[in-house]
C-alpha positions as CSV (number, residue, x, y, z in Angstrom):
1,X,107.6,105.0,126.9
2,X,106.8,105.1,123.2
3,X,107.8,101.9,121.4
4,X,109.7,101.9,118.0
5,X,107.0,100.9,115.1
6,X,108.4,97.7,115.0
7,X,108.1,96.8,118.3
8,X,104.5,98.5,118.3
9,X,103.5,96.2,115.6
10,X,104.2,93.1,117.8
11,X,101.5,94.3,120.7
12,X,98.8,92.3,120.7
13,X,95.1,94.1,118.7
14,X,91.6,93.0,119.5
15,X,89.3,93.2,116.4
16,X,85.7,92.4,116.4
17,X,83.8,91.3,113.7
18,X,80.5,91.8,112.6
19,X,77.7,90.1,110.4
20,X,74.8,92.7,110.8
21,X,71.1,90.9,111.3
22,X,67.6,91.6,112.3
23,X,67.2,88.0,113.5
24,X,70.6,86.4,114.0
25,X,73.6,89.0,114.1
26,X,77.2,87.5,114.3
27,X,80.0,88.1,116.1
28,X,83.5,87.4,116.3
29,X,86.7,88.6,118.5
30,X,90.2,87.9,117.6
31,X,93.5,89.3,119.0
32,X,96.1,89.4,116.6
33,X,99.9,89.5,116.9
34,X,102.2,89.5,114.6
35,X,101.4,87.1,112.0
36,X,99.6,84.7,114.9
37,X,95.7,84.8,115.2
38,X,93.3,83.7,118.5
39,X,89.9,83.4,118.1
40,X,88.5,84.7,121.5
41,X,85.0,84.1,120.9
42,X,82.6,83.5,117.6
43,X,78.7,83.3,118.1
44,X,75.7,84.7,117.4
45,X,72.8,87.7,118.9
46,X,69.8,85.6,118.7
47,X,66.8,87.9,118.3
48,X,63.9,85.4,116.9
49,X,62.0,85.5,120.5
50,X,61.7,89.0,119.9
51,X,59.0,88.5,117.3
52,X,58.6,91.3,115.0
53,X,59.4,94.2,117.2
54,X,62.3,95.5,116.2
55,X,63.1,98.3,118.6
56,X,63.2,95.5,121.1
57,X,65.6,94.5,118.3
58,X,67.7,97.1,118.0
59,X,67.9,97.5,121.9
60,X,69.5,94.3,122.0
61,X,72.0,95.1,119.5
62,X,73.1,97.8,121.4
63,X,73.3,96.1,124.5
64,X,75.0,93.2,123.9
65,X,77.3,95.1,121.4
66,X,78.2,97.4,124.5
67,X,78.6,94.1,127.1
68,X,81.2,93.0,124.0
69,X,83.1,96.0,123.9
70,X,83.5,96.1,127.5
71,X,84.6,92.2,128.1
72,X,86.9,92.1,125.1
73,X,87.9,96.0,124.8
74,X,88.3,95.8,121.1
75,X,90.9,97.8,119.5
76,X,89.0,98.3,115.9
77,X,85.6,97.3,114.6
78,X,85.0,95.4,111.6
79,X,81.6,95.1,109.9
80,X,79.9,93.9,106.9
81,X,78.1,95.9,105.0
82,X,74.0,95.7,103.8
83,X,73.3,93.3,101.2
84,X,70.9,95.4,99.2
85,X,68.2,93.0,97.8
86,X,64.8,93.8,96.2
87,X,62.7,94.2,99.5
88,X,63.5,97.5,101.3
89,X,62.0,97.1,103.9
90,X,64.4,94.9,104.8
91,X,67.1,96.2,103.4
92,X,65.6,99.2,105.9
93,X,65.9,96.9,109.2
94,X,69.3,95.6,108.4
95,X,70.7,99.5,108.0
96,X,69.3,100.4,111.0
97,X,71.2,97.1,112.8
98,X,74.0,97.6,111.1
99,X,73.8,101.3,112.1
100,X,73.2,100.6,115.8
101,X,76.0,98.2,116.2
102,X,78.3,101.1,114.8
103,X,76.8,103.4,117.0
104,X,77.7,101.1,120.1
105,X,81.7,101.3,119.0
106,X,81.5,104.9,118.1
107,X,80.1,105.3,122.0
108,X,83.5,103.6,122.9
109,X,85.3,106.0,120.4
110,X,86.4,102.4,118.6
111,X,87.0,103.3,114.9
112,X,85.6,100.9,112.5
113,X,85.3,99.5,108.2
114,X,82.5,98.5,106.3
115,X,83.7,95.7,103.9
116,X,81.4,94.6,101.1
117,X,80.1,90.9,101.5
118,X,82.2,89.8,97.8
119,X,85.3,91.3,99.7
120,X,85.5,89.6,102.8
121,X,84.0,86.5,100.9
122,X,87.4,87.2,98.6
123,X,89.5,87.7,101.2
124,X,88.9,84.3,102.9
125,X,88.5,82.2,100.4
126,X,89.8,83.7,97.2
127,X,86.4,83.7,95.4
128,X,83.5,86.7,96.0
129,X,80.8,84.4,95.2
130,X,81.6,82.0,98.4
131,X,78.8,80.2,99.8
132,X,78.3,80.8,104.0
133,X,79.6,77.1,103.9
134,X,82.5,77.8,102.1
135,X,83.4,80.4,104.6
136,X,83.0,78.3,107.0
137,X,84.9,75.4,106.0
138,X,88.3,77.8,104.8
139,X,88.2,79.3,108.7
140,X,87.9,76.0,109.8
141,X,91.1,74.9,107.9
142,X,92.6,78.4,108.5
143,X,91.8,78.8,112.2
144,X,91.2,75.4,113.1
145,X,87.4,75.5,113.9
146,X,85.6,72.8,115.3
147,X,84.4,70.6,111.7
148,X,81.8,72.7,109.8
149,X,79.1,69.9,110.8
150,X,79.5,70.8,114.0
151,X,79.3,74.7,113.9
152,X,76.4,74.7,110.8
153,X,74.1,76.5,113.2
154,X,76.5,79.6,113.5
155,X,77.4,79.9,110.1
156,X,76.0,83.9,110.8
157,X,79.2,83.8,113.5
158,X,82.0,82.2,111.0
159,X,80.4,85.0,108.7
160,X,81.3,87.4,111.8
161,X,85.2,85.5,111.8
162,X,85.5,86.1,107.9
163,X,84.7,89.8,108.5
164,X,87.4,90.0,111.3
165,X,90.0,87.6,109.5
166,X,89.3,89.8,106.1
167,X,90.4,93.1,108.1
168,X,93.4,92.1,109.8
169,X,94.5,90.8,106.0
170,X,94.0,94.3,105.1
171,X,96.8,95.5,108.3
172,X,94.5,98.1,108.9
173,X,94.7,100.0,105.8
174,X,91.3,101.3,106.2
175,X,91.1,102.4,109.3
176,X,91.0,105.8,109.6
177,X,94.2,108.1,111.1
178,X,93.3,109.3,115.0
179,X,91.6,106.1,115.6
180,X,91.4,105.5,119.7
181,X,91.0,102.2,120.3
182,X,88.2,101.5,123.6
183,X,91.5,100.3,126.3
184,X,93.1,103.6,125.3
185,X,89.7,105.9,126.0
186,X,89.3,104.1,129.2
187,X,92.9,104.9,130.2
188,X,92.1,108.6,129.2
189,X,89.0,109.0,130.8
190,X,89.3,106.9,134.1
191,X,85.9,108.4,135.4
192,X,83.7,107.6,132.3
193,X,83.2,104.3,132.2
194,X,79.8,103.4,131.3
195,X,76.7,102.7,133.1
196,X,76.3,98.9,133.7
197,X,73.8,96.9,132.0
198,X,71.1,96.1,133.9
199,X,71.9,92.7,135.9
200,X,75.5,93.2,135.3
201,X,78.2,94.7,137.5
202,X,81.1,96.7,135.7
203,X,84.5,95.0,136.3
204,X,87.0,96.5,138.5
205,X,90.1,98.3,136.2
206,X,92.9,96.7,136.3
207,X,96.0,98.4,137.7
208,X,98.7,98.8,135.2
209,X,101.9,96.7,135.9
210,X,104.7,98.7,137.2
């Protein structure tokens, strides 16, 4: 049955939020509905044991990125975009990070927005030039975080929140007409779920209530 807009607007959406890196990436999950926002999860993709290789790098961007997508089946992807500094070689390596963790919600046919680091610095906290900090202590206040003492070691994942938080302000605008969410593909295509990670085992789909 296909609910009225304004009842479609009350079901529950999963955004996930990204804060690209090549040695700590952040992440974030929140399901919003209606005005009302749960954080499902915030941390960090900790790649400094991985030295200076950085396919390794980017294999575990993808892979983790894909484990996310499955456990939380995110309705739209939010990212942050490259900071471009003076060195381009990095500037290089966080493209291609950003680029792979795009890539793993494209797989899932999850449409997704690149928001400029002043913007979803503005959108938080009302200011572009925000410290990490900052950030950190307006989610806390906003979403009621553990104290920013407490969480200083993922500022990269409240980075990750501010991404997610800064795209539900923007009710979607950006996101792109003929969007399908990951929940929807898998309820479209019941034989393509993909192959587990190695270690893992898939879980079984649930049955839709009568």
């Amino acid at each position: 049955m296909i609910l009225p807009l304004a009842s479609s607007e009350l079901l529950p959406k999963v955004i996930m939020g990204v804060d690209p890196g090549t040695q700590v990436m952040g992440y974030a999950v929140i399901e919003v509905q209606g005005q009302r926002v749960t954080v499902l999860r915030y941390d960090v993709i900790d790649m400094k044991k991985l030295g200076t290789n950085h396919a390794l790098k980017l294999k575990k961007i993808f892979e983790r990125m894909v484990e996310l997508i499955e456990e939380f089946l995110p309705d739209e992807l939010a990212i942050e975009a490259p900071f471009y500094g003076a060195n381009v070689q990095s500037m290089l390596k966080l493209g291609r990070a950003q680029g792979v963790a795009i890539a793993a919600c494209l797989s899932r046919q999850i449409p997704y927005v690149e928001y400029a680091p002043t913007k979803v610095k503005q959108s938080v906290t009302g200011t572009g030039t925000a410290t990490k900090e900052h950030v950190a202590h307006m989610l806390r206040q906003t979403l009621q975080l553990p104290p920013v003492e407490q969480a200083s070691k993922f500022l990269d994942a409240t980075d990750a929140l501010a991404v997610a938080l800064c795209h539900h302000y923007q009710k979607g605008n950006n996101v792109k007409a003929g969007g399908k969410s990951w929940g929807k593909f898998l309820a479209d295509n019941p034989g393509k779920l993909a192959a587990p990670v190695a270690g893992k085992k898939v879980p079984a789909k649930k049955k839709p209530a009568a």
